[in-house]
VMD Tcl script that builds the backbone (N, CA, C; Angstrom):
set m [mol new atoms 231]
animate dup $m
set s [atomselect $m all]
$s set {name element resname resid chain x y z} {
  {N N UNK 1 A -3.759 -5.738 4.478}
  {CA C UNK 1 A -2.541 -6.247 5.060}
  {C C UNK 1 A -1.481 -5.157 5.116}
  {N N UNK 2 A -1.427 -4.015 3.995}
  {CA C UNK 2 A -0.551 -3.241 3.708}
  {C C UNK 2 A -0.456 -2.586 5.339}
  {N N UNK 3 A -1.945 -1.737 5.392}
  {CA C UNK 3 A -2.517 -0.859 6.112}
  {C C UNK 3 A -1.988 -1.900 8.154}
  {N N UNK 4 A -2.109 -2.944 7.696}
  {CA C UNK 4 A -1.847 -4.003 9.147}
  {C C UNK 4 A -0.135 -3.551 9.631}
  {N N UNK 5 A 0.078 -3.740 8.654}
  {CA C UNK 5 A 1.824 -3.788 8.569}
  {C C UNK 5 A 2.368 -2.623 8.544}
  {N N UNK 6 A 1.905 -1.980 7.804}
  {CA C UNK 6 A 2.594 -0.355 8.419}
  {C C UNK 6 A 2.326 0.043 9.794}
  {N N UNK 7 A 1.182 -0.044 10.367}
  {CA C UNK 7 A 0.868 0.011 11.568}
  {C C UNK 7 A 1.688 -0.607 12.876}
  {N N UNK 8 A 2.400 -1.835 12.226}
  {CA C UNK 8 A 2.805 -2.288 12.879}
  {C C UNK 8 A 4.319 -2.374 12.977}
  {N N UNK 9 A 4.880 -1.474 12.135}
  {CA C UNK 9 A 5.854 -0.831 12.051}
  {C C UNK 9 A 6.852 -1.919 11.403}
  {N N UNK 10 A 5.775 -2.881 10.144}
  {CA C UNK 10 A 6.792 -3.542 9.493}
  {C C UNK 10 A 7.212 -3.524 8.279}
  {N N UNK 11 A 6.669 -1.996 7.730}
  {CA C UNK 11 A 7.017 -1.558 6.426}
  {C C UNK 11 A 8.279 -0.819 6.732}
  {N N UNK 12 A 9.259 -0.815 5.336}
  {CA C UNK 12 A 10.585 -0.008 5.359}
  {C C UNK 12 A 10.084 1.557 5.123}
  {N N UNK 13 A 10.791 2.589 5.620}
  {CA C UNK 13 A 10.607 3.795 5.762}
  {C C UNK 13 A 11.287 4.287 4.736}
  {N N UNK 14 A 12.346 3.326 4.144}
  {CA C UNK 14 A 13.179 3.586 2.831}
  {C C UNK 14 A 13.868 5.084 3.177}
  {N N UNK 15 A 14.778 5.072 1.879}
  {CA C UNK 15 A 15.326 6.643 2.520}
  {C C UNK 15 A 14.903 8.200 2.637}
  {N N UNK 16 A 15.427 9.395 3.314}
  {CA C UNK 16 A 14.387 10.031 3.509}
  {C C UNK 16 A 15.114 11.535 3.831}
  {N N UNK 17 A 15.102 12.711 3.080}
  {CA C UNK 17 A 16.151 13.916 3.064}
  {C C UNK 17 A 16.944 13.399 2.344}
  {N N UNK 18 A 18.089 13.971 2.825}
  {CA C UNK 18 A 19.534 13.773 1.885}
  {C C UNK 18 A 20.254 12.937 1.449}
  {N N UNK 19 A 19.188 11.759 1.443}
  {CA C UNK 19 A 19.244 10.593 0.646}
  {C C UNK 19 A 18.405 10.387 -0.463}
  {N N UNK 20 A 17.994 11.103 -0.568}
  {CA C UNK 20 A 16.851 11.136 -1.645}
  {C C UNK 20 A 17.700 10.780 -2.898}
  {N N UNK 21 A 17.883 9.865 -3.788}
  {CA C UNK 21 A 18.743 10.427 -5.310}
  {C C UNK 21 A 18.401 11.205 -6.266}
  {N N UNK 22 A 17.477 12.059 -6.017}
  {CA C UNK 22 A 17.093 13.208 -6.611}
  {C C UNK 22 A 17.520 14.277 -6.180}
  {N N UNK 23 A 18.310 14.516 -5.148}
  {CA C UNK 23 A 18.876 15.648 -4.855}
  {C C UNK 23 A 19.842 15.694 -5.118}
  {N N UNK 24 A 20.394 15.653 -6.529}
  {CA C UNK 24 A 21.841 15.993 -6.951}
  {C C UNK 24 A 22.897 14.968 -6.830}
  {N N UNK 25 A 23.814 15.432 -6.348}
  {CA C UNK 25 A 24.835 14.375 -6.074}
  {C C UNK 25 A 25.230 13.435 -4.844}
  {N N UNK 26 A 24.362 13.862 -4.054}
  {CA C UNK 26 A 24.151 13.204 -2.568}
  {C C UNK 26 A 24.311 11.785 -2.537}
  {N N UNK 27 A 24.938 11.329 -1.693}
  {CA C UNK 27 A 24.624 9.692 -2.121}
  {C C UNK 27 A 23.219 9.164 -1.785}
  {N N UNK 28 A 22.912 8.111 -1.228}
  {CA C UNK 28 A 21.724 7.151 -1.222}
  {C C UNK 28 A 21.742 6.645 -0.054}
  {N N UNK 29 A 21.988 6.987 1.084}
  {CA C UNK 29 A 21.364 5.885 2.830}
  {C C UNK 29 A 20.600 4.851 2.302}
  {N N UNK 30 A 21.661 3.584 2.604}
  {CA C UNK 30 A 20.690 2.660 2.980}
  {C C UNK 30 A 19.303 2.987 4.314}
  {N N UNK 31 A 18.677 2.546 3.933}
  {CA C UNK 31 A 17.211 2.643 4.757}
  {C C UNK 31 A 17.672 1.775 5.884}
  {N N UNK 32 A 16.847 2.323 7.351}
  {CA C UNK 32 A 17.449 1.823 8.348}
  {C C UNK 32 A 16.955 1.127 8.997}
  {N N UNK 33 A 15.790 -0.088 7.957}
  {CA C UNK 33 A 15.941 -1.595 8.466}
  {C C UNK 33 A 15.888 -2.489 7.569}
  {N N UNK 34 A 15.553 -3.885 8.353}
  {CA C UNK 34 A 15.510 -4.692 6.961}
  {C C UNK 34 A 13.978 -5.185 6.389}
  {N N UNK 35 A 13.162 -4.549 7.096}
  {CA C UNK 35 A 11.681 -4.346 6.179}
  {C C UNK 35 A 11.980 -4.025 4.835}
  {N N UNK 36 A 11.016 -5.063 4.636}
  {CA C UNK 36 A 10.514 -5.583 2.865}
  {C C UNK 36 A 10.189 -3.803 2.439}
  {N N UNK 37 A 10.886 -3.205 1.533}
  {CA C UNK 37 A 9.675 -1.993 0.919}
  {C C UNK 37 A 8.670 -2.507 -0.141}
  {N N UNK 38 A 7.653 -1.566 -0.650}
  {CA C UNK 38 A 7.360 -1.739 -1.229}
  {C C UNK 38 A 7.176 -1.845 -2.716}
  {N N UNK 39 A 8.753 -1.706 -3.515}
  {CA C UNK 39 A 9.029 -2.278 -4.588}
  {C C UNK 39 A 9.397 -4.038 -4.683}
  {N N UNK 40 A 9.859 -4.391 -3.199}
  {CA C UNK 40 A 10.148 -5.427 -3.576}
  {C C UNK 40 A 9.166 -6.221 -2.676}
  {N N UNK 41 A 8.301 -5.917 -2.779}
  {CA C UNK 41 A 7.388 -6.460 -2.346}
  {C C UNK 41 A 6.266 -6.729 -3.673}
  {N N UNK 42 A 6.594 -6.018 -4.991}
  {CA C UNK 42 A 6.251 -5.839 -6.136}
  {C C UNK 42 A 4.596 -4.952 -6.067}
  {N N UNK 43 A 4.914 -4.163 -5.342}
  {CA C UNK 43 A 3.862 -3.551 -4.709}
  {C C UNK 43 A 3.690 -2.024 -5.357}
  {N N UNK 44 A 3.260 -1.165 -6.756}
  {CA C UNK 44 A 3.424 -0.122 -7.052}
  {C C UNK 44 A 2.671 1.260 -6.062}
  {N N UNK 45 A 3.309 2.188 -5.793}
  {CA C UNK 45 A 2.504 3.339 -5.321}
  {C C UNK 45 A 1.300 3.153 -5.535}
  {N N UNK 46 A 0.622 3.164 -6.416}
  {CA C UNK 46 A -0.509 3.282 -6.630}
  {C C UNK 46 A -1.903 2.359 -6.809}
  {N N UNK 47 A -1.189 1.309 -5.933}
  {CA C UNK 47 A -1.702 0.032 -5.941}
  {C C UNK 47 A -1.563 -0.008 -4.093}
  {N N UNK 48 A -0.823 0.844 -3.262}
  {CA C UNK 48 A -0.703 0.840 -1.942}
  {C C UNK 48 A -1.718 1.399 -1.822}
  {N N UNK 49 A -1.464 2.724 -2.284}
  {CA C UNK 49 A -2.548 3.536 -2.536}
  {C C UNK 49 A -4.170 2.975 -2.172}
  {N N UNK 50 A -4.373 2.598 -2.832}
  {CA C UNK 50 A -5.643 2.048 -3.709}
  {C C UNK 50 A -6.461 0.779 -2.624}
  {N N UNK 51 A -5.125 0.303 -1.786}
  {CA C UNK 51 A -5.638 -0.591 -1.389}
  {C C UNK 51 A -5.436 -0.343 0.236}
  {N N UNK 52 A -4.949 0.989 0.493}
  {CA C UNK 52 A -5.374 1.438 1.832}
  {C C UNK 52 A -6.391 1.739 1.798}
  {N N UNK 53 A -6.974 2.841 0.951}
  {CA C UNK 53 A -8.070 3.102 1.066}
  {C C UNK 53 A -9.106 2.487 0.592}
  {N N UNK 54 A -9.333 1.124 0.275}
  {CA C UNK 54 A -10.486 -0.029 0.385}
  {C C UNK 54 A -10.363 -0.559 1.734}
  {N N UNK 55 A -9.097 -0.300 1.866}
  {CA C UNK 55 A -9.138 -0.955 3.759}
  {C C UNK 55 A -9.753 -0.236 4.615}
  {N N UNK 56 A -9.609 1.038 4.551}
  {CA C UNK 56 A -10.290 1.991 5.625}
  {C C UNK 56 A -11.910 1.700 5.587}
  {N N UNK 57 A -12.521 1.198 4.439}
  {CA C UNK 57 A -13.484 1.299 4.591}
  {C C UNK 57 A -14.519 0.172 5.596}
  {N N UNK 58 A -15.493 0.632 5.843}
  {CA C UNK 58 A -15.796 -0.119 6.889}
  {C C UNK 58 A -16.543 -1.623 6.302}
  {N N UNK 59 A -15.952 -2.571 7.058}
  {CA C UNK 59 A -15.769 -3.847 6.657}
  {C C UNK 59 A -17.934 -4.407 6.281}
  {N N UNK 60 A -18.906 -4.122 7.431}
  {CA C UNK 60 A -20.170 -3.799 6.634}
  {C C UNK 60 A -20.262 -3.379 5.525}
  {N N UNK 61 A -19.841 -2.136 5.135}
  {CA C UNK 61 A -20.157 -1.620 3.991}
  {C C UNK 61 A -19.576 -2.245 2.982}
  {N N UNK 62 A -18.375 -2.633 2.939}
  {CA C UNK 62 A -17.530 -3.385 2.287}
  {C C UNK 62 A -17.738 -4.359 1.401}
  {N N UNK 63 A -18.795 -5.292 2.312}
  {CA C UNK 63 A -19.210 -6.648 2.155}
  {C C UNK 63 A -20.850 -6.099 1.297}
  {N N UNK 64 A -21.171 -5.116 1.910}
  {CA C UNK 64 A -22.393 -4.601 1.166}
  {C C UNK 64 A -22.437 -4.173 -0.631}
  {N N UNK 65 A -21.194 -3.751 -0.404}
  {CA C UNK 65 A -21.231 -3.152 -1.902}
  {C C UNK 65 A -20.684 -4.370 -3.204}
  {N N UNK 66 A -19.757 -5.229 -2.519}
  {CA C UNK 66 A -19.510 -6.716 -3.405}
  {C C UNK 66 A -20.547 -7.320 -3.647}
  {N N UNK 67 A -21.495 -7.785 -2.221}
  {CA C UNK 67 A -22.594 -8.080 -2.279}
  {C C UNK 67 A -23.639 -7.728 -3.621}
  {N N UNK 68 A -23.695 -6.430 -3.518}
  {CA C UNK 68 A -25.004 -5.154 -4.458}
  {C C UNK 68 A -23.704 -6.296 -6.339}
  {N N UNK 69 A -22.677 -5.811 -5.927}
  {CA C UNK 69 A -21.840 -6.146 -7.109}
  {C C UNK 69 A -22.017 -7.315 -7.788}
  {N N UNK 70 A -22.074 -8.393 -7.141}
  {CA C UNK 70 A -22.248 -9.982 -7.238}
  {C C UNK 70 A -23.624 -10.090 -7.756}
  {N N UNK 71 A -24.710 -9.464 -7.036}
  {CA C UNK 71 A -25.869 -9.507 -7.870}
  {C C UNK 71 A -26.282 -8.631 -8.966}
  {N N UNK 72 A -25.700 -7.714 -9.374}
  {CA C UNK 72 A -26.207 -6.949 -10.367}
  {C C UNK 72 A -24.735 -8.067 -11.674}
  {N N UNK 73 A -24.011 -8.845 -11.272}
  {CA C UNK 73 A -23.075 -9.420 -12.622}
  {C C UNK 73 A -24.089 -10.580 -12.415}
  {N N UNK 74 A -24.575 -11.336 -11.514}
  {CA C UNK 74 A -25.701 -12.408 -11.751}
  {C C UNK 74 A -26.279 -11.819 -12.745}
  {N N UNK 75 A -27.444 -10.929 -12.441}
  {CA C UNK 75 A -28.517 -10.526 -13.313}
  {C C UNK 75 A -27.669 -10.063 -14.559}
  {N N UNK 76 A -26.756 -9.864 -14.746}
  {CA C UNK 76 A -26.218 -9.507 -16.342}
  {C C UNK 76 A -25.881 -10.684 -17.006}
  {N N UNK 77 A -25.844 -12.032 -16.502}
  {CA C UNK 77 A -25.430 -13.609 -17.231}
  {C C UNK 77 A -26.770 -13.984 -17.530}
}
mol reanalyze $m
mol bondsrecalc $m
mol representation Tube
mol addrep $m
């Protein structure tokens, strides 16, 4: 969904250069829409991360490897 929505240009771009608040004393730009980001979407980096790239993968294979998954936790009960 992440990967749907960015695409579709409905993720926030949040701020970006000299808004950064790591650059010193600069202030903070509001971001210039009202797309959800992804903190408040309770969404961590590394969980976007993580779950673009299960998306990229191809939806066959996808289903193949849960599949292989589902039966090898059968055979372990």
């Amino acid at each position: 969904m992440l990967k749907a929505q960015k695409e579709a240009g409905g993720m926030n771009k949040g701020t970006a250069g000299s808004g950064r608040p790591s650059l010193g004393n600069r202030t903070v730009r509001a971001p210039k829409d009202n797309a959800p980001t992804l903190k408040e979407l309770g969404v961590t980096p590394s969980m976007s991360s993580r779950a673009q790239a299960i998306a990229s993968v191809p939806e066959d294979e996808f289903e193949q490897t849960i599949a292989e998954h589902r039966e090898r936790l059968q055979a372990e009960a």
